[in-house]
C-alpha positions as CSV (number, residue, x, y, z in Angstrom):
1,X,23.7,-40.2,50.2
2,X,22.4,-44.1,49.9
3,X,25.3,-45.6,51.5
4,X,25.7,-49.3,50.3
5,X,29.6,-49.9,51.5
6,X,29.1,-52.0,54.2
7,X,26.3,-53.2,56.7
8,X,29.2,-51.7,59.5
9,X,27.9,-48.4,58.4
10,X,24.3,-48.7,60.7
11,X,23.9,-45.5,63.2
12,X,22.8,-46.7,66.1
13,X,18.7,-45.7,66.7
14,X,17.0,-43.4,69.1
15,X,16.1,-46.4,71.1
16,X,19.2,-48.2,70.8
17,X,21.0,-44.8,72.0
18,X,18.8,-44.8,75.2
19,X,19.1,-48.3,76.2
20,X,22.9,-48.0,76.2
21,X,22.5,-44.7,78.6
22,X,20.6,-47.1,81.1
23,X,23.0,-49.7,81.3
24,X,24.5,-50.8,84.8
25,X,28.3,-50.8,84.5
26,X,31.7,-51.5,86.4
27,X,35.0,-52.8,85.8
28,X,35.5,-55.1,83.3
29,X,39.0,-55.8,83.5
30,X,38.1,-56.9,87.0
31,X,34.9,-58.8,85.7
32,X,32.7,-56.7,87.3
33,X,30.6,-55.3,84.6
34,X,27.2,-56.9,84.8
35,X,25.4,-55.7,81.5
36,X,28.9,-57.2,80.1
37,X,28.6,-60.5,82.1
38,X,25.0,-60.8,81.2
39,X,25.8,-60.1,77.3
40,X,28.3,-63.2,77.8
41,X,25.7,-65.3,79.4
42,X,23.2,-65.0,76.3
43,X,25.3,-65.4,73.7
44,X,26.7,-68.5,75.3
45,X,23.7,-70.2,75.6
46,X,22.5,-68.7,72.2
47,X,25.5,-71.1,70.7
48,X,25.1,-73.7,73.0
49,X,28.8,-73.0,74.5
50,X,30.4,-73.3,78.3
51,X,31.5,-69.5,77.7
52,X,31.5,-66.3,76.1
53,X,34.2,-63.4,75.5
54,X,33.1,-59.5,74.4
55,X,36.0,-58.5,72.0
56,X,35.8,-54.8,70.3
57,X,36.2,-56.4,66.8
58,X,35.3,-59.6,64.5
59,X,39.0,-59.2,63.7
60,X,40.1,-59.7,67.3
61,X,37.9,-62.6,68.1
62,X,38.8,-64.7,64.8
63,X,42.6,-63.9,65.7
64,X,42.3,-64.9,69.5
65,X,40.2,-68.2,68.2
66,X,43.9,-69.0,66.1
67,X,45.9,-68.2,69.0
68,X,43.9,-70.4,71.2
69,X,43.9,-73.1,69.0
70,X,47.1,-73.1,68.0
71,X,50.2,-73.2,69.2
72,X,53.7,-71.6,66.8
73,X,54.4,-73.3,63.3
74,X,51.3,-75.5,63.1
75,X,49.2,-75.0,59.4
76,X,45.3,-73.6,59.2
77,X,43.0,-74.2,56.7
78,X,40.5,-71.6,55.2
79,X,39.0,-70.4,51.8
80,X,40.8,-68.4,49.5
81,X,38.8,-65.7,49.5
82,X,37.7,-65.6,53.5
83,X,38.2,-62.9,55.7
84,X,40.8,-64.3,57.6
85,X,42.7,-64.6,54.4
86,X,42.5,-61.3,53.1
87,X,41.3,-59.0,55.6
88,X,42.9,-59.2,58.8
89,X,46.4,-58.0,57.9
90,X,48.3,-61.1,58.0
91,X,47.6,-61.7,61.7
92,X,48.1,-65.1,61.8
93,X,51.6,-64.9,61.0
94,X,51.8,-62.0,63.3
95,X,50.1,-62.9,66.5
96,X,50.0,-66.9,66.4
97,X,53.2,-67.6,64.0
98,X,50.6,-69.9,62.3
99,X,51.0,-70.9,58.7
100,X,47.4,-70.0,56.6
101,X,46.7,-72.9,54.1
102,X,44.0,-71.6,51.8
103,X,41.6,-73.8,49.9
104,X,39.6,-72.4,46.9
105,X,36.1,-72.9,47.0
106,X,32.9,-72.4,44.6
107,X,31.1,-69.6,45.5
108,X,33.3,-69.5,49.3
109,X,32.6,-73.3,50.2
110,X,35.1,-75.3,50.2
111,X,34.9,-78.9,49.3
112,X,35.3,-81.5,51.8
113,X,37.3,-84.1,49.4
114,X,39.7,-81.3,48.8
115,X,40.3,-80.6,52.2
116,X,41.0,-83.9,53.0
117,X,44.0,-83.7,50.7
118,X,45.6,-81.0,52.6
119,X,45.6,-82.6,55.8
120,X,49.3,-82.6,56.6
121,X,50.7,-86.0,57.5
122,X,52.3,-86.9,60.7
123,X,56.1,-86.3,59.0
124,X,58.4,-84.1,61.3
125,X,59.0,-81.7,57.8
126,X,55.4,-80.8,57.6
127,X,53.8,-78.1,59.4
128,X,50.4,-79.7,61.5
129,X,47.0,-79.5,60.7
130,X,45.5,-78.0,63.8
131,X,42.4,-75.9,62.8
132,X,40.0,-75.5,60.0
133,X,37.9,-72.2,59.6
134,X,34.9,-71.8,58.0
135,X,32.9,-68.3,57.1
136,X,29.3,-68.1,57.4
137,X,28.1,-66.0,55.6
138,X,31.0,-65.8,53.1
139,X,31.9,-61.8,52.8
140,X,33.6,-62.0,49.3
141,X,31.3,-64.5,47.1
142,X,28.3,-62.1,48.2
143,X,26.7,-63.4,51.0
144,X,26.6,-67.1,50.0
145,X,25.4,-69.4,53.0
146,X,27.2,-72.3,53.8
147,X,25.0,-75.7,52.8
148,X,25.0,-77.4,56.8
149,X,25.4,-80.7,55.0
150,X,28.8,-79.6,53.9
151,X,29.9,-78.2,57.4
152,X,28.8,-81.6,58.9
153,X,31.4,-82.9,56.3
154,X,33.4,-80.8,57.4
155,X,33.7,-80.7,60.5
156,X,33.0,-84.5,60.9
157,X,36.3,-85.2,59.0
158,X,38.1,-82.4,60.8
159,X,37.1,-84.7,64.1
160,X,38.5,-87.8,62.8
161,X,41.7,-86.2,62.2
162,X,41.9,-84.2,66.1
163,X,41.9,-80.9,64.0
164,X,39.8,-78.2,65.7
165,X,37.3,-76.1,63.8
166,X,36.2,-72.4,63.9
167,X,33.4,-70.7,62.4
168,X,33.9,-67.0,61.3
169,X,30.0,-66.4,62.3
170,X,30.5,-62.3,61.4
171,X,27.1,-62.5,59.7
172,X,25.9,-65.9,61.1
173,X,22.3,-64.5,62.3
174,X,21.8,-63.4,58.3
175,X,22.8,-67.2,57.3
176,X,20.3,-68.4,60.2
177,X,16.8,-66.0,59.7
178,X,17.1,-67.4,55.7
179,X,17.6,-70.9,56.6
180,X,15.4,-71.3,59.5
181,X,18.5,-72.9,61.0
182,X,19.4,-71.8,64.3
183,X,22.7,-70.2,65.7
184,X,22.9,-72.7,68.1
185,X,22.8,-75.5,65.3
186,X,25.2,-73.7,63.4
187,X,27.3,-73.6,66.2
188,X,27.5,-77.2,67.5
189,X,29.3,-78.4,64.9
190,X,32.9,-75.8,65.6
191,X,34.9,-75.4,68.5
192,X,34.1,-72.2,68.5
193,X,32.0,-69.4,66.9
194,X,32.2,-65.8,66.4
195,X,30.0,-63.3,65.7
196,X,29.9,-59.6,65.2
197,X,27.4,-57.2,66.7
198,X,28.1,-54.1,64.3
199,X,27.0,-55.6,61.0
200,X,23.3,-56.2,60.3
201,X,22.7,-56.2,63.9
202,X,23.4,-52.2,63.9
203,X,24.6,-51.9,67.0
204,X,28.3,-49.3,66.8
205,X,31.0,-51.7,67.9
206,X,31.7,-55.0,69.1
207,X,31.8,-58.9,68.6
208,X,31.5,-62.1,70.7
209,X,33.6,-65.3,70.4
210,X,32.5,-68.2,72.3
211,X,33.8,-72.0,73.1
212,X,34.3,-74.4,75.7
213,X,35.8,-72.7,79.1
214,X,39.3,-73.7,78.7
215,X,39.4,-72.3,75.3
216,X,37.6,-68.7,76.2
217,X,40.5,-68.7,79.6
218,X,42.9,-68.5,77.0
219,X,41.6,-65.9,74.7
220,X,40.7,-63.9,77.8
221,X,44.6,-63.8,78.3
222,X,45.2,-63.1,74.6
223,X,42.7,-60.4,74.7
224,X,44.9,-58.2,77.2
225,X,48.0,-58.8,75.8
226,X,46.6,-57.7,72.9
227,X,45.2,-54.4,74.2
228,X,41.7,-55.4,74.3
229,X,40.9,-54.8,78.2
230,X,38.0,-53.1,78.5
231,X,36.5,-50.6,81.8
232,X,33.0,-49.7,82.1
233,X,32.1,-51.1,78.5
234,X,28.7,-52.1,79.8
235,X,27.6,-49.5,77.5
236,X,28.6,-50.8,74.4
237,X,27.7,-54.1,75.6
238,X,24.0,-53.1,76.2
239,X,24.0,-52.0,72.4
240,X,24.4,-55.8,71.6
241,X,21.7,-56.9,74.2
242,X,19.7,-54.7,72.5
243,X,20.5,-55.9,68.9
244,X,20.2,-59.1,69.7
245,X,16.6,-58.8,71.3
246,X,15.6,-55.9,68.2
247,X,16.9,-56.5,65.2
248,X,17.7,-60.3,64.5
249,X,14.5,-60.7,62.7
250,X,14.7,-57.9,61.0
251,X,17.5,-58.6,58.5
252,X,15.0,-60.8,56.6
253,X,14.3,-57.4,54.9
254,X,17.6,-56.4,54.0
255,X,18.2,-60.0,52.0
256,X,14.6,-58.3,50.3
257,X,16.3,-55.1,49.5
258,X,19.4,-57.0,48.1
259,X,17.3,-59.1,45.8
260,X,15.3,-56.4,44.5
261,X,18.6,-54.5,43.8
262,X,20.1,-57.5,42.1
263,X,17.0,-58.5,40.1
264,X,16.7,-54.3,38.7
265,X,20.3,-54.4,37.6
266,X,20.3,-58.3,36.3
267,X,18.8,-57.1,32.8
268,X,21.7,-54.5,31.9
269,X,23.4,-55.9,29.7
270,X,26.9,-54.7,30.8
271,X,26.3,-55.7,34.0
272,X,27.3,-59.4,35.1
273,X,25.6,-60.7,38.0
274,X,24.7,-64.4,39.1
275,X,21.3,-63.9,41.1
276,X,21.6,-67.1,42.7
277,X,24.8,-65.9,45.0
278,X,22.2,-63.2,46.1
279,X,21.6,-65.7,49.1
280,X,21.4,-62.3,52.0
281,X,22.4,-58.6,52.1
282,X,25.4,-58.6,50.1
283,X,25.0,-58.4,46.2
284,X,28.7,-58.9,44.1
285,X,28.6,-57.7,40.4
286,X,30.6,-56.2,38.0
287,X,30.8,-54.2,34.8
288,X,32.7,-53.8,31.6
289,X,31.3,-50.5,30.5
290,X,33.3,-49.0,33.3
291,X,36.7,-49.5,35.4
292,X,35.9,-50.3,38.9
293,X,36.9,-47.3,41.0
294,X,35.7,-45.2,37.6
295,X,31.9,-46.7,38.4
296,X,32.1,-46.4,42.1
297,X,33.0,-42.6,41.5
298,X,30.0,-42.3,38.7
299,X,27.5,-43.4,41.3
300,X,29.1,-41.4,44.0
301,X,28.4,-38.2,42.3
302,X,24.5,-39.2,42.3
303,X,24.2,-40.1,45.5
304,X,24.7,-43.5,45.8
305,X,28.1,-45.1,47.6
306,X,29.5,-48.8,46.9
307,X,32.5,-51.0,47.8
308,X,35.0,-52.7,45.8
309,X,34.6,-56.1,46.1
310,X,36.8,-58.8,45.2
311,X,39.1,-58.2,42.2
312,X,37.2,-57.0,39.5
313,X,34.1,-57.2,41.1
314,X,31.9,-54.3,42.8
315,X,29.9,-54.8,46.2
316,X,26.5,-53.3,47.3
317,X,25.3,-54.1,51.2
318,X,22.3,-53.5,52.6
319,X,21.3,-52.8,55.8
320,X,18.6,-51.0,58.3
321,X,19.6,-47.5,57.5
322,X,18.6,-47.9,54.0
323,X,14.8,-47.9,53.1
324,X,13.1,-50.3,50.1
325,X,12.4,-46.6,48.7
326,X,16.4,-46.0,48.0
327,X,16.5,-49.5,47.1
328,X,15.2,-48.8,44.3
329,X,16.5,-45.4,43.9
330,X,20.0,-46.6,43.7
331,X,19.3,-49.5,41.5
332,X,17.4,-47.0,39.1
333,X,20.7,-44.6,39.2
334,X,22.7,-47.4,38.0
335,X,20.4,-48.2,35.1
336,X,20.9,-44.1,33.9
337,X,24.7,-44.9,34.3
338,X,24.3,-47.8,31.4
């Protein structure tokens, strides 16, 4: 099978395998796992941060950054279509009792004028602006980067107004090997940043959140309520160290194999797909020969799996377990299919 769901789908390698046997290990609950302490360390200074938390999921770390930041009843803003808004099981309403506000952007980026208009003024009857979350790269519209002039806007007007910003980072290393922009830049304009380590990175589990020390003290405290103490994880831990020294670089080629993917469907003429959202590794199309799940069974009978995407619309990820060779196998399947 040439299994395009999701970059989350990565094996871990032979070498990535044996690293993790090797790694030193204690109790983290009692903050004495080193490997875990040094992963911390790194990806602090990597964003330019006082601190850094290991959480099992991007899930977790975007929904201890609310509770952080938040406190009961206040409003946060994010795009329509982000992951916060539609992936993480109403969460926000759950764990913080925080009220999602959510913007719709072109292409997953918001603009900064309409934002402005949904500050919240200081009336008792209005719930309060408190936090403004950005994703980079934006899951649903494909991979899109966000433009850094329009997160300084952003984030500069989220400033003047005390509200506090955090950037959903899940695929921030893909946003900063095509820019040229660093992680660390990215991050210096939020509060805080996530990041997961089981995307493009490949490694099997894991993410990282990261802020200022007071902030990461509190989402240290959310983390065990919220059943996310962790023992000897220095294992899964030295998977990230590993990803992060291995296979940042790398994902340069899997925004290659998404392009040449995109540009061998683009000329089918049942096929609608806007090759300029094929910013990374994510390619977002669609069809009217066939119904959605119809298609996504077609190509699952000749070896070739996909996601659903948003709405009508079909997704295709690529990622280090799949070779330029089944590249342009799958893309030559779904030519047959039309």
């Amino acid at each position: 099978m040439i299994d395009l769901r999701s970059d989350t789908v990565t094996k871990p390698s032979k070498e990535m395998l044996e690293f993790m046997t090797q790694a030193e290990v204690g109790d983290d609950v009692f903050g004495e796992d080193p490997t875990v302490i040094k992963l911390q360390k790194i990806c602090a200074e990597l964003t330019g941060k006082d601190d850094a938390l290991f959480v099992p999921t991007g899930c977790m770390a975007n929904q201890l950054a609310i509770k952080a930041h938040t406190n009961p009843g206040d409003e946060v803003i994010v795009e329509f279509n982000s992951h916060i808004m539609n992936y993480e099981t109403a969460a926000p309403a759950i764990i913080s009792r925080v009220q999602l506000l959510p913007i719709t952007g072109v292409n997953g980026i918001m603009d900064v004028s309409v934002i402005k208009k949904h500050i919240r003024p200081n009336e008792y009857y209005f719930p309060k602006t408190k936090l403004i979350s950005l994703e980079n790269t934006h899951n649903r519209a494909g991979g899109i980067i966000q433009p850094i002039e329009n997160i300084k806007a952003i984030t500069d007007l989220a400033k003047e107004n005390n509200i506090k910003t955090h950037l959903d980072g899940a695929r921030i290393f893909n946003a900063s090997v095509e820019t040229g922009i660093s992680v660390k830049e990215y991050a210096s304009y939020f509060d805080s940043i996530s990041f997961c380590f089981s995307k493009g990175l490949g490694a099997p589990i894991g993410s990282i959140l990261c802020g200022d020390s007071e902030f990461i003290k509190i989402a240290h405290k959310w983390r065990k309520i919220l059943g996310g103490g962790m023992r000897q994880v220095g294992v899964i831990a030295a998977a990230a160290l590993y990803a992060l020294k291995n296979n940042v670089q790398r994902l340069k080629e899997d925004h290659k194999k998404a392009k040449l993917f995109a540009e061998k469907i683009s000329n089918i003429k049942e096929i609608n797909i806007d090759l300029n959202t094929v910013q990374t590794n994510i390619v977002i199309f669609s069809t009217t020969k066939y119904g959605k799940q119809e298609f996504i069974q077609k190509l699952k009978e000749r070896g070739v799996l996909i996601s659903s995407g948003s709405y009508d619309y079909l997704r295709a990820v690529f990622h280090l377990d799949v070779h330029m060779c089944e590249v342009e196998e799958a893309a030559q399947i779904v030519n047959e299919l039309f």
